[in-house]
GUFISE-373017 format. One record per residue (C-alpha): z, x, y; residue in one letter. Coordinates in steps of 0.25 Angstrom, whole numbers, plus 5000, padded with zeros to 4 digits. Last residue first. Layout:
N
+------+------+------+------+
:   zz :   xx :   yy : type :
+------+------+------+------+
:    Z :    X :    Y :    a :
...
+------+------+------+------+
***
This chain:
214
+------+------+------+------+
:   zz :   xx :   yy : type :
+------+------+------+------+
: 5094 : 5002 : 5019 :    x :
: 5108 : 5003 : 5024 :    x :
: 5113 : 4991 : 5021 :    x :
: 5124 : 4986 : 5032 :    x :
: 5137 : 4975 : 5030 :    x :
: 5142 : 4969 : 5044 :    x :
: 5152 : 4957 : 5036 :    x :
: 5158 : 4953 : 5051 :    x :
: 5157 : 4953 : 5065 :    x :
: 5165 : 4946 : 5076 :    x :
: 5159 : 4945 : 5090 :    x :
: 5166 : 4943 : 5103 :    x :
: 5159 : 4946 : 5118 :    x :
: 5164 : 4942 : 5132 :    x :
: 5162 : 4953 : 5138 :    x :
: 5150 : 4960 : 5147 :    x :
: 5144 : 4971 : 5139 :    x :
: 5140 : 4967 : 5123 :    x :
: 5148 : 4971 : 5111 :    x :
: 5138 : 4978 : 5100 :    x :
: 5140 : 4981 : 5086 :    x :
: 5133 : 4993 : 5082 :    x :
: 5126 : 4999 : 5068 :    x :
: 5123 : 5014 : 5071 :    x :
: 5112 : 5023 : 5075 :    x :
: 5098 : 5027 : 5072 :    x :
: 5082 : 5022 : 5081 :    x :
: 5070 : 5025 : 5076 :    x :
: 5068 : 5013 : 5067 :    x :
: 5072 : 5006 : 5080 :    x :
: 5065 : 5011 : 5091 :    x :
: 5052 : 5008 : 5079 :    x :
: 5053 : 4995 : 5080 :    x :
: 5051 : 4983 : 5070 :    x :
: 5058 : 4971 : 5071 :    x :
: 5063 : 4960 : 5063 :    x :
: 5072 : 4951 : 5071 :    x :
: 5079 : 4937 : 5069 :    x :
: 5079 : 4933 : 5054 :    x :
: 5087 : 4921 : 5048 :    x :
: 5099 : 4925 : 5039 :    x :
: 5112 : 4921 : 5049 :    x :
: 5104 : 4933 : 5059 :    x :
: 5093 : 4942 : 5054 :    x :
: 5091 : 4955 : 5060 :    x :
: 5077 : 4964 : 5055 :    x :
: 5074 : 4977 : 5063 :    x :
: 5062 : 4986 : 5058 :    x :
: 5061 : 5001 : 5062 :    x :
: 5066 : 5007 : 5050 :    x :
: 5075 : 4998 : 5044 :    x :
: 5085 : 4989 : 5049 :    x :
: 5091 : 4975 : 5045 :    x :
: 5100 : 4968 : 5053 :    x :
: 5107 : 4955 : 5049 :    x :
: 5117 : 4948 : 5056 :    x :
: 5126 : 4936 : 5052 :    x :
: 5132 : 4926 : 5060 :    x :
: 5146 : 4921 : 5060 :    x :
: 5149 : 4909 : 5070 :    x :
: 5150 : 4907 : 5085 :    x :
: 5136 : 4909 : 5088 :    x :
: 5128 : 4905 : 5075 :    x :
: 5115 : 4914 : 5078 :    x :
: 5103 : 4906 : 5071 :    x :
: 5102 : 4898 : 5084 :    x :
: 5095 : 4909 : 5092 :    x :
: 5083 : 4910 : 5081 :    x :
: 5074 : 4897 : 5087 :    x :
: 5076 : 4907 : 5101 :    x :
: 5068 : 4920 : 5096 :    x :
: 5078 : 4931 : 5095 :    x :
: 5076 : 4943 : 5103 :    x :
: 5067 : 4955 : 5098 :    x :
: 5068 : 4968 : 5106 :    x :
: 5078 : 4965 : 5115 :    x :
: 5081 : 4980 : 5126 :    x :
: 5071 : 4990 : 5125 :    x :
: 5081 : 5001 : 5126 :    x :
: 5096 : 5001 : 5130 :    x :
: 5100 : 4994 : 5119 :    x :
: 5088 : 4988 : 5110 :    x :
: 5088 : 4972 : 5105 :    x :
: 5086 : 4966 : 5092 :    x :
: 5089 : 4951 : 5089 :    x :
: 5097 : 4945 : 5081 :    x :
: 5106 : 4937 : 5091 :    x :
: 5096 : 4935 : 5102 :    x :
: 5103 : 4929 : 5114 :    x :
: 5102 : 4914 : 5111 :    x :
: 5114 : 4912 : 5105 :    x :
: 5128 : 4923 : 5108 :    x :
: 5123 : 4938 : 5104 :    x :
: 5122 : 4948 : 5094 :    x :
: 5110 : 4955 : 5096 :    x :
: 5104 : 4966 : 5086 :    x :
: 5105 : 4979 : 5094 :    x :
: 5096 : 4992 : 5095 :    x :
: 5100 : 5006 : 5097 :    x :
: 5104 : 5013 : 5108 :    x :
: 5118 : 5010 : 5114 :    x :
: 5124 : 5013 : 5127 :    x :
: 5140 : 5009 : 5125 :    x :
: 5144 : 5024 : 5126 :    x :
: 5130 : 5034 : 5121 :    x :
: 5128 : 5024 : 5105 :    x :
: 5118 : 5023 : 5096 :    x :
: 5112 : 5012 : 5087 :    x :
: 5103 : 5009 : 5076 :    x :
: 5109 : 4995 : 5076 :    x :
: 5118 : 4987 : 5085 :    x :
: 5123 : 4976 : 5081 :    x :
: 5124 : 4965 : 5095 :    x :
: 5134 : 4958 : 5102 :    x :
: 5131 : 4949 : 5116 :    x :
: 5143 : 4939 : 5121 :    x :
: 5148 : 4927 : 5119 :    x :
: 5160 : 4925 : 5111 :    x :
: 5164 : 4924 : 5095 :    x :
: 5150 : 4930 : 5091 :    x :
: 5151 : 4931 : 5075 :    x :
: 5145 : 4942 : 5067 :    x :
: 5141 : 4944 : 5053 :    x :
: 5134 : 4958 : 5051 :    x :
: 5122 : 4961 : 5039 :    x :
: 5115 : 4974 : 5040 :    x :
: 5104 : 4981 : 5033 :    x :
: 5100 : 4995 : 5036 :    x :
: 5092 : 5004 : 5041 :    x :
: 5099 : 5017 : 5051 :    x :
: 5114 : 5016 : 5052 :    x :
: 5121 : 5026 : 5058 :    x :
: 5136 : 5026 : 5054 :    x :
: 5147 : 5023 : 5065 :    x :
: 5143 : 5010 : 5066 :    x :
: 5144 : 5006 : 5081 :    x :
: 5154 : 4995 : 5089 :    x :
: 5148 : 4993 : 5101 :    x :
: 5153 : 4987 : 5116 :    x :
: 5146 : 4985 : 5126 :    x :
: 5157 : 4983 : 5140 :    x :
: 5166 : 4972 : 5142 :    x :
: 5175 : 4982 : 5145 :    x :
: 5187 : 4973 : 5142 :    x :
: 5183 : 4972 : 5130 :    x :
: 5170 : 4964 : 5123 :    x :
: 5173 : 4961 : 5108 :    x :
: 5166 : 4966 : 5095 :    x :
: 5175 : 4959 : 5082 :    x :
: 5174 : 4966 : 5068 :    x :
: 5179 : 4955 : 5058 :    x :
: 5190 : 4957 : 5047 :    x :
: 5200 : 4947 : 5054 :    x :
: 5198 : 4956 : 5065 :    x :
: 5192 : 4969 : 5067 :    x :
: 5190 : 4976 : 5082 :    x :
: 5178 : 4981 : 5090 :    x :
: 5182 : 4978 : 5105 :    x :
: 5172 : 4984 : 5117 :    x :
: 5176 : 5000 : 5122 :    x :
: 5163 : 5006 : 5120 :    x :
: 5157 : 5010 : 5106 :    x :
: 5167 : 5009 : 5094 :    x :
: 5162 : 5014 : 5082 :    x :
: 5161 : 5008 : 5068 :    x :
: 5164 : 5014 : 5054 :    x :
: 5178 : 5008 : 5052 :    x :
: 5180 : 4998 : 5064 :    x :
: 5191 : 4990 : 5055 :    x :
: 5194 : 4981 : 5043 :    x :
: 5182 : 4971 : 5042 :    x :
: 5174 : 4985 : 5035 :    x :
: 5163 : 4983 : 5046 :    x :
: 5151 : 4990 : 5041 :    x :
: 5151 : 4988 : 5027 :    x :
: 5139 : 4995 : 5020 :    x :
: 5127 : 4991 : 5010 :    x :
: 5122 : 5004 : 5005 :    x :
: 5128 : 5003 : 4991 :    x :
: 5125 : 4990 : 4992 :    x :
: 5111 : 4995 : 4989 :    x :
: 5112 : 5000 : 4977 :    x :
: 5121 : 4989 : 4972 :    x :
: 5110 : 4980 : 4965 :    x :
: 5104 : 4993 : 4957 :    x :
: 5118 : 4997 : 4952 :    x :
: 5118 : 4984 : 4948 :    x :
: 5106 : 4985 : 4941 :    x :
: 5109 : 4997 : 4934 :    x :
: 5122 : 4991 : 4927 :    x :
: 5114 : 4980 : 4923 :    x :
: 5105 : 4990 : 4916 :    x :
: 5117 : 4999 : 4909 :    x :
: 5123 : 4984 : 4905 :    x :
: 5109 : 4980 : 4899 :    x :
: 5108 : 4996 : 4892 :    x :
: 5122 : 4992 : 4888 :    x :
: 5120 : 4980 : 4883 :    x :
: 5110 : 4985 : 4874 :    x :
: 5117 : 4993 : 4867 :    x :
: 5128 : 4988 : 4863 :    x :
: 5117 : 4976 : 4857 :    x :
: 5111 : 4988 : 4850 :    x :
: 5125 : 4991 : 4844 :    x :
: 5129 : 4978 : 4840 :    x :
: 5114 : 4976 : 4833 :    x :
: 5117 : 4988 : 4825 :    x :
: 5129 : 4986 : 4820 :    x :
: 5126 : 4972 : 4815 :    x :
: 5115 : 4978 : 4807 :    x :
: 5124 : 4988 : 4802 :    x :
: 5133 : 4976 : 4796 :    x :
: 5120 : 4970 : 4790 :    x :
: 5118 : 4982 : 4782 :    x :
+------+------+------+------+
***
């Protein structure tokens, strides 16, 4: 009798481990929903999934993208070739020369004339962070001076955009810069773009852009 006691209590314990294994499994299926969403855009190999605009330098090295004025000197974009709509996006960049860069979000293209809207890239003290228009209303939030020093000109820095609807967030190295509401923008489609600025003279390497799509 004692031996079909034994049996019994081996069975049920069976048992329960795997209604708790079953349950683990659910959670983790419930953590990595949304990286299923979370998506690569530079695959540290080569231009996959992007488009040239104008005749500006996109080229990889030692596994970075790198945007470089040409002989042109002339705007310069290098565009998602996938519409992005809301999302989450993190990029790394680090500014090697002086000179204006950007990423570009809901954005379209006729040449080098872009409509969409731009976070700015630029050298200290021009606003990196904050949200401007092409070809349209032109800045619409700068970047009060006391948040000029979080840009570490020189070194990696980290951008993050989110967008949703008609509300714009950026953060730069963790601290906020911009949260906007406008509806332009919640009407607005296109593509993700990196932006090389007229006149020369610009250098900016970019790493690590990863996008959630919300």
């Amino acid at each position: 009798m004692k031996d079909y006691k034994w049996l019994y209590v081996c069975v049920m314990l069976l048992i329960a481990g795997n209604i708790f294994a079953a349950a683990d499994g659910r959670n983790d299926q419930s953590k990595q929903g949304p990286d299923k969403k979370r998506v690569k855009l530079f695959n540290g190999k080569n231009l996959s999934g992007w488009k040239v605009v104008g005749t500006e330098k996109w080229y990889v090295d030692k596994g970075e993208l790198v945007c470089e004025s040409g002989p042109d000197k002339g705007y310069g974009y290098l565009a998602t070739d996938k519409y992005y709509k809301n999302f989450d996006m993190t990029a790394q960049f680090k500014q090697e020369a002086e000179g204006n860069s950007g990423i570009f979000f809901r954005s379209t293209f006729e040449g080098t004339k872009v409509t969409g809207w731009q976070v700015e890239v630029a050298p200290p003290n021009h606003d990196t962070g904050g949200i401007y228009e092409s070809y349209g209303r032109e800045w619409l939030v700068k970047i009060p001076e006391e948040k000029e020093k979080i840009l570490k000109y020189g070194d990696w820095n980290t951008m993050r955009i989110r967008v949703e609807g008609d509300r714009v967030q950026t953060w730069l190295n963790g601290q906020p810069m911009v949260d906007l509401t406008d509806e332009k923008i919640g009407r607005g489609e296109g593509s993700i773009a990196l932006q090389i600025h007229d006149g020369g003279g610009i250098k900016v390497r970019w790493k690590n852009l990863v996008l959630e799509e919300l």
